[in-house]
C-alpha positions as CSV (number, residue, x, y, z in Angstrom):
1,X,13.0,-30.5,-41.9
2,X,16.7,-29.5,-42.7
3,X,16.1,-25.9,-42.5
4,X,19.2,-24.5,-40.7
5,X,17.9,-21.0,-39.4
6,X,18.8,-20.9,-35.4
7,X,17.7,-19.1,-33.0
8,X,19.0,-16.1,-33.8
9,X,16.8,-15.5,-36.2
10,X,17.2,-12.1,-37.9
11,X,20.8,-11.0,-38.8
12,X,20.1,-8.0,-36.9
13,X,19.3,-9.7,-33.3
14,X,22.0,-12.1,-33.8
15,X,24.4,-9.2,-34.1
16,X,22.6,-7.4,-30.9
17,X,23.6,-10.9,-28.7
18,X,27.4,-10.7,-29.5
19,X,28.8,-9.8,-26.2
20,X,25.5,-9.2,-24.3
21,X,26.5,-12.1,-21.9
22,X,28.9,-10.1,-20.2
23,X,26.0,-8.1,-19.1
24,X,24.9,-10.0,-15.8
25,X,22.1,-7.5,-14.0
26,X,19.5,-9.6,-12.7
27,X,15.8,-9.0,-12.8
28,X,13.5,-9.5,-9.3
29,X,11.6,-12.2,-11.0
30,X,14.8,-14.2,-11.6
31,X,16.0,-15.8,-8.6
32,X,12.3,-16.1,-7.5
33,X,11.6,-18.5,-10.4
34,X,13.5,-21.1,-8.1
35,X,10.8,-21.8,-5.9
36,X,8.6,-24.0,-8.0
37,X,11.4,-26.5,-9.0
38,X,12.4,-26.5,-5.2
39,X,8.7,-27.6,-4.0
40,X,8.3,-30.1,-6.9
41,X,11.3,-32.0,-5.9
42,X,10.4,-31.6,-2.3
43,X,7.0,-33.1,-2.8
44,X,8.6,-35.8,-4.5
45,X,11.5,-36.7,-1.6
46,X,8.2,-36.7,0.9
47,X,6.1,-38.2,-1.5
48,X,9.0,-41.3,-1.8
49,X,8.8,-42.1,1.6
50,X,5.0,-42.6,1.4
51,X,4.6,-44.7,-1.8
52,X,7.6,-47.2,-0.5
53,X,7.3,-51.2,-1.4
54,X,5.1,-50.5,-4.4
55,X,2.5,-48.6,-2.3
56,X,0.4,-45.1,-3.8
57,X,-1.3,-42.5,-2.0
58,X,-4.8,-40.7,-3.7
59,X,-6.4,-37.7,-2.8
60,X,-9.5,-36.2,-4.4
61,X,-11.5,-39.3,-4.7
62,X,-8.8,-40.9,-6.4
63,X,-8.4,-37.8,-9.1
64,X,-4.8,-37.3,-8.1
65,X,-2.7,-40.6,-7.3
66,X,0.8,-41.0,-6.4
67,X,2.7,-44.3,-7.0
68,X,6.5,-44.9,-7.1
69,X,6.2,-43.7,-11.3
70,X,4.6,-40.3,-10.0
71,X,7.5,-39.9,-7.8
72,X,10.2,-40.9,-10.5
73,X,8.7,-38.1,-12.7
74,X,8.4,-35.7,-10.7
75,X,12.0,-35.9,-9.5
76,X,13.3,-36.0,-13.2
77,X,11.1,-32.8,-13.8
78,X,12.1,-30.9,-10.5
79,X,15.7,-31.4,-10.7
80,X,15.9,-30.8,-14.8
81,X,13.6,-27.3,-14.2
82,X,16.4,-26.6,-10.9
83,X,18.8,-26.6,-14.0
84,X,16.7,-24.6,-16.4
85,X,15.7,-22.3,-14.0
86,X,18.7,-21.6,-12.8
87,X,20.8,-20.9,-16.1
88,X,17.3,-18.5,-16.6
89,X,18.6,-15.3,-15.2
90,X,21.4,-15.5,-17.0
91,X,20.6,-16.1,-20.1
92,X,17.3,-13.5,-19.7
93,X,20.5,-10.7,-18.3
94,X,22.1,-11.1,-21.8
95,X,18.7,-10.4,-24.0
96,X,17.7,-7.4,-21.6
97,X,21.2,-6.2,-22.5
98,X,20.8,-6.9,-26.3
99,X,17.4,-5.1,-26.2
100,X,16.1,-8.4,-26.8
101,X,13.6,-8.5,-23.5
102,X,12.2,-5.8,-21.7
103,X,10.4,-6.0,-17.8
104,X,7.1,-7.3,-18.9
105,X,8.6,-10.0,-20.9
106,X,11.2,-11.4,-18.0
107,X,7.7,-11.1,-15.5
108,X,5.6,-13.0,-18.4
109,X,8.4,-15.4,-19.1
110,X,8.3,-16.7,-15.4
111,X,4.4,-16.9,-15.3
112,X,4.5,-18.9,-18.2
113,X,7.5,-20.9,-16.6
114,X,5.8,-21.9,-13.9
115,X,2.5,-22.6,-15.5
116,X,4.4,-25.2,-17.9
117,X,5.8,-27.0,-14.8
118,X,2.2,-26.8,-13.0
119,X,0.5,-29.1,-16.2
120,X,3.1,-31.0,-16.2
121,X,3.3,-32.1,-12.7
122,X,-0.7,-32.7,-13.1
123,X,-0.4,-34.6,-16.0
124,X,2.1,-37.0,-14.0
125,X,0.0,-37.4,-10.8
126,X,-3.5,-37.8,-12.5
127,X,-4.7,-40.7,-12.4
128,X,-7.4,-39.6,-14.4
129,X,-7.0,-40.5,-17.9
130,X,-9.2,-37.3,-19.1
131,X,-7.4,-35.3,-17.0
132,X,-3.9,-36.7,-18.0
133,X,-5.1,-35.1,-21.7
134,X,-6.1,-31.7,-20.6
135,X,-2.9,-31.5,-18.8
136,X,-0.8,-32.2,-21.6
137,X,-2.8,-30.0,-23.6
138,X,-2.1,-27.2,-21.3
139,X,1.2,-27.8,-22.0
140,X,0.9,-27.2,-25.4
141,X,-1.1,-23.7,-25.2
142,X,1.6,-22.4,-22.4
143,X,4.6,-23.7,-24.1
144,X,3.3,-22.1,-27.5
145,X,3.7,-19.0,-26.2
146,X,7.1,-19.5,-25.0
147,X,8.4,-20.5,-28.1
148,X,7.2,-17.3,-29.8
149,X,8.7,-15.9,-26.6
150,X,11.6,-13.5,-28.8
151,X,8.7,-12.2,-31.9
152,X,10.9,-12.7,-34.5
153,X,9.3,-13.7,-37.2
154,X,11.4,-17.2,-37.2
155,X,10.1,-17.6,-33.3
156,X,6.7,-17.2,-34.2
157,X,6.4,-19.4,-37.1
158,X,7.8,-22.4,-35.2
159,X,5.3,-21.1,-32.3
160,X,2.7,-21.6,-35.0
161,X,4.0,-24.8,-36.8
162,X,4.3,-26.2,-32.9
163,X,0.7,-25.6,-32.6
164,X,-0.7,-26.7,-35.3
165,X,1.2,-30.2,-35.2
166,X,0.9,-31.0,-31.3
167,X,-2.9,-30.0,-31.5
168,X,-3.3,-33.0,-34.4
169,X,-1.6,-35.1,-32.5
170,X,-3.8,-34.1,-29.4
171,X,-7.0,-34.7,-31.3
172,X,-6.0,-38.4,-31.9
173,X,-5.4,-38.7,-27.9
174,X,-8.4,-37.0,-27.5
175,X,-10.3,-39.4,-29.6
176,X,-7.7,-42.4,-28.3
177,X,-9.4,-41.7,-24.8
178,X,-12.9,-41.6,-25.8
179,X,-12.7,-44.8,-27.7
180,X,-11.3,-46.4,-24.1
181,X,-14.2,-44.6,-22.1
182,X,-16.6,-46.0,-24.4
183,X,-14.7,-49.7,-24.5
184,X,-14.5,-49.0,-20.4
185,X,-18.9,-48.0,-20.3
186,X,-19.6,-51.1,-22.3
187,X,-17.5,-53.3,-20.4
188,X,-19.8,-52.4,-17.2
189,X,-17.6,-49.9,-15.7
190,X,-19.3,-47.0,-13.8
191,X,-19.5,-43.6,-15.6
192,X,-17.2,-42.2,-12.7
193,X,-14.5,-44.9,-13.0
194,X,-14.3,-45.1,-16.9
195,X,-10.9,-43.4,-17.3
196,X,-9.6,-44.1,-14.0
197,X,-6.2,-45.9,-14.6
198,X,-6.0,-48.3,-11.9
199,X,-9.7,-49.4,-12.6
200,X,-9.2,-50.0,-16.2
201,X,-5.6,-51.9,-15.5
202,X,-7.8,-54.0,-12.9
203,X,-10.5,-54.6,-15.5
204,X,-8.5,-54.4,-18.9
205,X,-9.9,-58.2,-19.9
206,X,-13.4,-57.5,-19.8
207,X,-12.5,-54.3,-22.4
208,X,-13.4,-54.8,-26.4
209,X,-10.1,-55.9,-27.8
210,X,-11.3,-54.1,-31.7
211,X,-12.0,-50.8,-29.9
212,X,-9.3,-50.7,-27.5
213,X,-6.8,-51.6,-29.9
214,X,-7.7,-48.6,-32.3
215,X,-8.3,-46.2,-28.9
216,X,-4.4,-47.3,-28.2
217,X,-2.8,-46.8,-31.8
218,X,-4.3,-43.2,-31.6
219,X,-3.4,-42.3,-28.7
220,X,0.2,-43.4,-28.9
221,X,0.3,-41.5,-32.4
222,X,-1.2,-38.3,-30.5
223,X,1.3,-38.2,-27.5
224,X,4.0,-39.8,-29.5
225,X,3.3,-36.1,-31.2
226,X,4.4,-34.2,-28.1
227,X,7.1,-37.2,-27.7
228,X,9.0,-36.3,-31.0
229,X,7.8,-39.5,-32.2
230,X,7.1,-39.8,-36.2
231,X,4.5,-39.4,-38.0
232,X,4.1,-36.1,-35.9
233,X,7.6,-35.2,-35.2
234,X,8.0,-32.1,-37.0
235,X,7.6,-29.2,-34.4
236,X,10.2,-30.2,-32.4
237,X,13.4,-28.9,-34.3
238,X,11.6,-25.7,-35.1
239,X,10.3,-25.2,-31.6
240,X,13.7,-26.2,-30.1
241,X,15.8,-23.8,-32.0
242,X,13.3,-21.2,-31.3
243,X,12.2,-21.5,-28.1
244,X,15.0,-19.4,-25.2
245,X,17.8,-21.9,-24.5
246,X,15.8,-22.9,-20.8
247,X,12.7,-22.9,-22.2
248,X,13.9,-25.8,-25.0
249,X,15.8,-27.7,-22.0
250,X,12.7,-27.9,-19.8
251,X,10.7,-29.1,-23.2
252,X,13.8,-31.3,-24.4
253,X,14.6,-32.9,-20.6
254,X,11.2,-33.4,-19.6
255,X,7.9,-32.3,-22.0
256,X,9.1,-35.0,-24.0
257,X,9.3,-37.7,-21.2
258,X,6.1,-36.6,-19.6
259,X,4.1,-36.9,-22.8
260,X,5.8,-40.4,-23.3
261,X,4.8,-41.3,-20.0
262,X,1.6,-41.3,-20.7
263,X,2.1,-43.5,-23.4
264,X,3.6,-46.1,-21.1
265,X,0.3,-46.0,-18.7
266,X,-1.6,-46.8,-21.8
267,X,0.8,-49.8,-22.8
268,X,-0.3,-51.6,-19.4
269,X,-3.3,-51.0,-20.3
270,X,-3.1,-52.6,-23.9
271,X,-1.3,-55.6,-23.1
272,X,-3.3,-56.9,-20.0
273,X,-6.8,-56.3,-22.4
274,X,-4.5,-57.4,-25.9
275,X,-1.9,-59.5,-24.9
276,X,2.2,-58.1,-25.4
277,X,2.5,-58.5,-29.5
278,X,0.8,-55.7,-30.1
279,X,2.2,-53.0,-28.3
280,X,5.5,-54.4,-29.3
281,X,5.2,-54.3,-33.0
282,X,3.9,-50.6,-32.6
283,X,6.4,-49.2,-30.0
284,X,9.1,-50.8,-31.9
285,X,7.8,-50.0,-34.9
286,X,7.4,-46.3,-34.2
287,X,11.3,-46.3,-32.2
288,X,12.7,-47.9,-35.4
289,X,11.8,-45.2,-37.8
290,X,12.1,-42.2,-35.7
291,X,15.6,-43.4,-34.9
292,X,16.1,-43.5,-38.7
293,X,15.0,-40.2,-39.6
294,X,16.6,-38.6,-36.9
295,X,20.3,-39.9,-37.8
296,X,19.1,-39.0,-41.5
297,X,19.1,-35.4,-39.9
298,X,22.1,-35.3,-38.1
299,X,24.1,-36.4,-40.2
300,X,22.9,-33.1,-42.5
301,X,22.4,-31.1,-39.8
302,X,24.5,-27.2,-39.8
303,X,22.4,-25.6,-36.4
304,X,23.6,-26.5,-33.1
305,X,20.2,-26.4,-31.0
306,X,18.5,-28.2,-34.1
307,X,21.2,-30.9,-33.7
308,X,20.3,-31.2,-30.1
309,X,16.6,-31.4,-31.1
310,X,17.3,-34.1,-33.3
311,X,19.3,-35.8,-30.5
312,X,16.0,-35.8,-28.6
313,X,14.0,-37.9,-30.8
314,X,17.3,-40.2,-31.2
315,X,16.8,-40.9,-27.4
316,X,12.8,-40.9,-27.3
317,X,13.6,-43.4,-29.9
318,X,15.0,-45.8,-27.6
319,X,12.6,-45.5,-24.6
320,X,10.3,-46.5,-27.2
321,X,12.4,-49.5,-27.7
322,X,12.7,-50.4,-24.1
323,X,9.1,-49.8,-23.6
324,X,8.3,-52.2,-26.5
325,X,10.8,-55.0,-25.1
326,X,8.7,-54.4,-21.4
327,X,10.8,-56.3,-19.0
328,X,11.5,-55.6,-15.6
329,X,15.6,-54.7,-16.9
330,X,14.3,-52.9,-19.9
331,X,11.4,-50.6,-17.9
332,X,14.2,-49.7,-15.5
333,X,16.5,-49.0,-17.7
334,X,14.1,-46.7,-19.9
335,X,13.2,-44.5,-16.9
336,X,17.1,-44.0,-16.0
337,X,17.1,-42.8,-19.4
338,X,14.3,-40.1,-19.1
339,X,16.3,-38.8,-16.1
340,X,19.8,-39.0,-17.7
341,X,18.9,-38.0,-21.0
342,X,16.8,-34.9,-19.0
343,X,19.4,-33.5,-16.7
344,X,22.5,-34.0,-19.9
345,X,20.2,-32.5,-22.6
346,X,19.2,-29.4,-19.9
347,X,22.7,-29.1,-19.1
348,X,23.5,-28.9,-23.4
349,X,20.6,-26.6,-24.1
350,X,21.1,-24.4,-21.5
351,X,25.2,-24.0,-22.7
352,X,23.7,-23.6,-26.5
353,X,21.9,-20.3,-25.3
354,X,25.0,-19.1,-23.6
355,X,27.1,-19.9,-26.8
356,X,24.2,-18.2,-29.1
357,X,24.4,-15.1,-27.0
358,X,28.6,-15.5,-26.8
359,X,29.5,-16.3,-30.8
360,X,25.6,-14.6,-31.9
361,X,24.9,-17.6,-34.7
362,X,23.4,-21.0,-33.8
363,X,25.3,-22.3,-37.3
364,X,27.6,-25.3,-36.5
365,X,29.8,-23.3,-39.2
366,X,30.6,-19.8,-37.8
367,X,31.2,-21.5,-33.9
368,X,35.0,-22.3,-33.8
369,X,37.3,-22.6,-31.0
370,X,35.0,-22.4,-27.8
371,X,37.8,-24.1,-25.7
372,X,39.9,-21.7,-26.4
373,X,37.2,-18.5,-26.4
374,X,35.2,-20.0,-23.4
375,X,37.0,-22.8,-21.8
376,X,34.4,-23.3,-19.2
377,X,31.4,-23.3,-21.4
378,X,33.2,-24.8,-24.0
379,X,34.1,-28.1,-21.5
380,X,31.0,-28.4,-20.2
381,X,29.1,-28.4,-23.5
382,X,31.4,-30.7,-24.6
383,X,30.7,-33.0,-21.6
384,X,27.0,-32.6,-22.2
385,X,27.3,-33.9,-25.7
386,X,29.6,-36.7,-24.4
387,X,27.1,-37.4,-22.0
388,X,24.7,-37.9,-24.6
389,X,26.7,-40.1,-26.6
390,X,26.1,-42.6,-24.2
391,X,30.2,-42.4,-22.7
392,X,30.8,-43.5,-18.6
393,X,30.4,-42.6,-16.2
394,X,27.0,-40.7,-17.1
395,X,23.8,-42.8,-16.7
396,X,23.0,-42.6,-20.1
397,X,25.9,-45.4,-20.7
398,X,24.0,-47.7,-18.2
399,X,20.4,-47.2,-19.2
400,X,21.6,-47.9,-22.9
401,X,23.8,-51.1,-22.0
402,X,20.3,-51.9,-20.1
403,X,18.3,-51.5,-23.1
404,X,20.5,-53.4,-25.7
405,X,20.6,-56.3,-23.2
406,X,17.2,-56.6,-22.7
407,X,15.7,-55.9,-26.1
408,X,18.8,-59.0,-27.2
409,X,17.1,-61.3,-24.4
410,X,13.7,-60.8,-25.8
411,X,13.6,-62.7,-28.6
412,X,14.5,-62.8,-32.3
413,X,11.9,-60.2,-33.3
414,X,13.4,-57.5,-30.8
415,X,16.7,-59.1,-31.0
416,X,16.8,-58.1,-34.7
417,X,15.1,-54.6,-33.6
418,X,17.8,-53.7,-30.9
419,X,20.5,-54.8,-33.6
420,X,19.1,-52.1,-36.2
421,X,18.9,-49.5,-33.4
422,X,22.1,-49.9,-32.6
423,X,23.3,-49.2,-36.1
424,X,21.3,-46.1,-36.1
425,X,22.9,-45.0,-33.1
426,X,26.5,-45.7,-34.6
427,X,24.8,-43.2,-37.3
428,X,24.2,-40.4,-34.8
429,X,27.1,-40.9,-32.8
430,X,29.4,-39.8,-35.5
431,X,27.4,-37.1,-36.6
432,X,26.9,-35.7,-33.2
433,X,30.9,-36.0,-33.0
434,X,32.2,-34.5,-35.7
435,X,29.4,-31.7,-35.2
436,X,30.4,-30.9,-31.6
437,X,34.5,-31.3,-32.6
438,X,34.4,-28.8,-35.1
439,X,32.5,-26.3,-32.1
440,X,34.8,-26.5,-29.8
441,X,38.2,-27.0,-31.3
442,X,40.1,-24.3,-33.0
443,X,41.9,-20.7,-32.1
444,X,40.2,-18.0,-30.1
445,X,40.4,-15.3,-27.7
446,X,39.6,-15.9,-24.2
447,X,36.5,-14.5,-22.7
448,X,35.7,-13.7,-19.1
449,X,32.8,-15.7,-17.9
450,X,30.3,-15.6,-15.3
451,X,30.3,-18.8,-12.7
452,X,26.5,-18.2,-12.0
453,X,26.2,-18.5,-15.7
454,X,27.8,-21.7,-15.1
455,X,27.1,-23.7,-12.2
456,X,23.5,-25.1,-13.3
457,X,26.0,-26.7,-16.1
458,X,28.2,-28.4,-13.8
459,X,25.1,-29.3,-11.2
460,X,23.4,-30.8,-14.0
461,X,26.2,-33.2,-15.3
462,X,27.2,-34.1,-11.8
463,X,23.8,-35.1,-11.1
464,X,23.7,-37.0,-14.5
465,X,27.5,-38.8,-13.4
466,X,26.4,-39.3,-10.0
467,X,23.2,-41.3,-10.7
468,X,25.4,-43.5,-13.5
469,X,28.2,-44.4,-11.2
470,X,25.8,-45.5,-7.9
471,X,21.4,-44.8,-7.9
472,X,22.7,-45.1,-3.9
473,X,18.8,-44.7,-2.3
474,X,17.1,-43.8,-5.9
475,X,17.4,-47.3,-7.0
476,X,14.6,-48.8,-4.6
477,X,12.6,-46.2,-6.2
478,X,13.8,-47.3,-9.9
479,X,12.9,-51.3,-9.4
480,X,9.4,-50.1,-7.7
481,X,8.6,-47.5,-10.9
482,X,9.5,-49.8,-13.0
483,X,7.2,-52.1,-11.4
484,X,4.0,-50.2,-12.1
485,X,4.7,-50.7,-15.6
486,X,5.4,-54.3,-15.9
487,X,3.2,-56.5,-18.0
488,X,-0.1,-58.2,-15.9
């Protein structure tokens, strides 16, 4: 798990990168990649105005359903994929210059692009419980193939590892769901209804508490797998470092959240059929010691886009912890997270490729003096990873302030928790610090760079500012997500 190789790879297609970002040509399939983004956060504006007050909309007898957490999500994924998207053509310019990418690639890079985004807008306005799995299985077969993306032999053996590890943990949510179906069947629910979501919330008393609460456990272990949750957190730093810079943002800012959606769906479920002590011994549980590892990590960490990998799990950690407190502040404040932590870890992930293709090492080591070399891309990294720590006026420093203040009003138990993960934060703070100092301070020769290269940057940590100093008219649509989620 400390393995330090980056994306680079090889020695010999790190040395082909130095310098290949000054080659800007674009490819007809860049720009074009824009459009699916664009429509998912244009279905979500309309879609906002027609879920308001707590309402939903269904189509497809009921198949697909819209409430105010559909249009949260697919917000969060259509603005963090604007950003990936964007910093694509780019980044794809500088390995078609390096000999890295050739037509065919850039063509089935944006197929692939935009089939990820298609699962995982299904996956988020299902209301189908099956269907919610074989969307975020999809996920997993299309993304797989975007790791391995470069065919190094470093990309494809974290395509492989990614694989093996999220189809485990999809095998437990697979069984997870048909233990509910058959817990829904014998509780006298019809065939066609069994995994319907709001059906089962309506009628989670009547459902066997033995079988449901084993049906839960597994399937929090098998999306808590595409999550970055421990026990099946391994893939991710692999995948990450692989994976093309926008390719790990979109699965960084918003795979993760999506599959951890899914996971809060299934809490409802749990605590209006179980009561609220045993989601919140798991969650917290699970939070706890995926916090811990992960600030293990960074504090050994020598890769750059491994250390933002690790970051991920850090902050999947704490949704986890506001998802086990379940308040009204604490639900709210774990959804502004999913979008914060989205658009600030895009915005980093995104700058990591541009530094990879700029210095040609992803070792924390060999990267000296990017304010000096590339004060642009150096700055905005650096406010990424400032963003991350948690630092106003970014909403990240809200939703966590949120979270420590609910999970301290919720008893001893989770009072103790919250304490513990705030330690662990301290932990990953200064690792995350010290990392990111040693990056960008130090002598250099300035660089020429490219503002298209570096507006999805600033877009994505003015979004991420913006919605921590005022949600302005997203913060109706906060208190009614949150909403869905609260405890019967």
């Amino acid at each position: 798990m400390t393995d330090n190789r980056g994306e680079a790879g090889d020695a010999s297609a790190s040395g082909k990168l130095v310098g290949a970002s000054r080659a800007r040509g674009r490819h007809p399939a860049d720009w074009a990649g824009l459009t699916s983004p664009a429509a998912i956060v244009a279905c979500g504006a309309l879609l906002a105005a027609e879920v308001g007050d707590g309402g939903s909309v269904a189509a497809y007898s009921g198949l697909l359903r819209a409430d105010a957490l559909t249009v949260w999500m697919l917000l969060v994924v259509g603005t963090v994929a604007l950003i990936a998207c964007a910093s694509a053509p780019a980044y794809l310019a500088g390995e078609r210059a390096a000999g890295l990418a050739t037509g065919p690639a850039v063509w089935r890079y944006h197929a692939l692009v935009h089939a990820f985004l298609a699962a995982m807008c299904l996956a988020v306005v299902t209301a189908n419980l099956g269907v919610l799995w074989v969307a975020i299985e999809a996920t997993t077969i299309v993304t797989a193939f975007l790791v391995g993306h470069r065919r190094t032999r470093n990309s494809v053996e974290a395509a492989w590892k990614y694989v093996v590890i999220c189809s485990a943990g999809i095998a437990l949510a697979f069984l997870g769901t048909v233990l509910l179906y058959y817990a829904a069947r014998q509780a006298g629910i019809a065939e066609a209804w069994a995994l319907d979501w709001p059906t089962l919330l309506a009628r989670a008393d009547r459902l066997d508490p033995a079988v449901t609460r084993l049906g839960v456990t597994l399937v929090v272990l098998g999306y808590g797998a595409k999550a970055g949750l421990v026990p099946l957190h391994a893939w991710l730093p692999d995948a990450h470092s692989q994976a093309p810079a926008p390719v790990s943002a979109l699965m960084s800012g918003v795979l993760l959240s999506v599959a951890f959606t899914a996971i809060l769906r299934y809490r409802v479920i749990a605590d209006a059929a179980l009561g609220i002590d045993f989601t919140w011994a798991l969650l917290a549980g699970i939070a706890l010691l995926t916090l811990a590892l992960a600030a293990a990590l960074l504090l050994a960490q020598r890769d750059y886009k491994r250390m933002l990998a690790y970051s991920s799990m850090e902050h999947m950690s704490l949704i986890a912890l506001a998802a086990a407190v379940g308040s009204p502040l604490a639900l709210s404040a774990a959804l502004l997270h999913i979008a914060g932590h989205g658009l600030a870890k895009a915005t980093a992930f995104c700058a990591s490729g541009q530094i990879l293709q700029l210095r040609g090492t992803s070792k924390i080591g060999r990267v000296r003096g990017l304010l000096t070399q590339a004060p642009w891309l150096g700055a905005l990294f650096g406010l990424a990873v400032i963003a991350l720590l948690g630092f106003p006026p970014f909403s990240l420093f809200a939703s966590e302030l949120a979270i420590a203040r609910a999970g301290f009003a919720a008893g001893t138990g989770l009072a103790w928790a919250t304490a513990a993960a705030l330690l662990l934060v301290l932990i990953a703070f200064a690792a995350l610090t010290v990392r990111t100092a040693r990056m960008l301070l130090g002598p250099g020769e300035p660089n020429r760079e490219s503002p298209s290269a570096l507006w999805p940057l600033a877009l994505g940590l003015t979004a991420c500012a913006a919605l921590g100093i005022a949600a302005g008219p997203l913060g109706d649509l906060l208190s009614q997500a949150a909403a869905v989620l609260e405890r019967p």
